[in-house]
N, C-alpha and C positions, 0 to 999 in steps of 0.2 A: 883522334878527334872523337870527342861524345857525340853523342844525338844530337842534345841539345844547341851545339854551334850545326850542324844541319841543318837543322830545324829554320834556326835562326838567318839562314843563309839558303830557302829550302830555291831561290828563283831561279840561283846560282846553280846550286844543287840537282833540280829537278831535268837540267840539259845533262849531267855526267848520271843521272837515273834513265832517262833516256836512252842515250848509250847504252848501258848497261843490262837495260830490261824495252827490250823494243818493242815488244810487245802492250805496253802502258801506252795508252792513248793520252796526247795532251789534259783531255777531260777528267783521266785519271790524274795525272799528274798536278792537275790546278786542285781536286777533291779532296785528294790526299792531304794536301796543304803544307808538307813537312810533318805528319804528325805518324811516325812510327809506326806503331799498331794498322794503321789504315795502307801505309805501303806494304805491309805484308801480309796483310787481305789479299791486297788487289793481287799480289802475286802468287799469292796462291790458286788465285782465280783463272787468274791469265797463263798459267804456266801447269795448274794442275800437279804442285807437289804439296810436299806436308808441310805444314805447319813448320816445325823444325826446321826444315832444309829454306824454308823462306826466311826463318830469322838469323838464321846460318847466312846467308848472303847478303841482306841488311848491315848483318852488325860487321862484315868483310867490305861491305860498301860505307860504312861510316869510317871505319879505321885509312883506306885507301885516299879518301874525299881529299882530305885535308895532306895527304900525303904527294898526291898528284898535283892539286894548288900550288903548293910549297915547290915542287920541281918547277911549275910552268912560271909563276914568277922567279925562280932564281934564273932560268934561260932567257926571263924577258931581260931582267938586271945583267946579264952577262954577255947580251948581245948590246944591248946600250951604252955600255961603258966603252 
């Protein structure tokens, strides 16, 4: 999954960010807005690594997003049938 379906899905998005980066306060997370560059401020901020290692975990959190989704509907689909 790209960015841009994150983005586009950031409301959804920003609970499995959460997760993820516990340390982001909802405040963060409403600020952010979906917009890339500002999630990996913040986490730079919050977590105190480099630049690198926060786009490094971004772009491992965009690829998995849509990966995890894809599982939890196919277990909703497979328990309702």
């Amino acid at each position: 999954m790209n960015w841009d379906q994150v983005e586009g899905k950031w409301k959804q998005a920003s609970g499995k960010a959460k997760e993820k980066w516990g340390k982001l306060t909802d405040d963060d997370l409403q600020r952010i807005s979906g917009k890339r560059d500002q999630l990996i401020g913040r986490i730079q901020e919050r977590y105190g690594i480099a630049k690198e290692d926060a786009e490094r975990q971004v772009d491992e959190f965009s690829r998995t997003y849509g990966t995890d989704e894809t599982v939890t509907h196919a277990k909703v689909r497979s328990t309702s049938s």
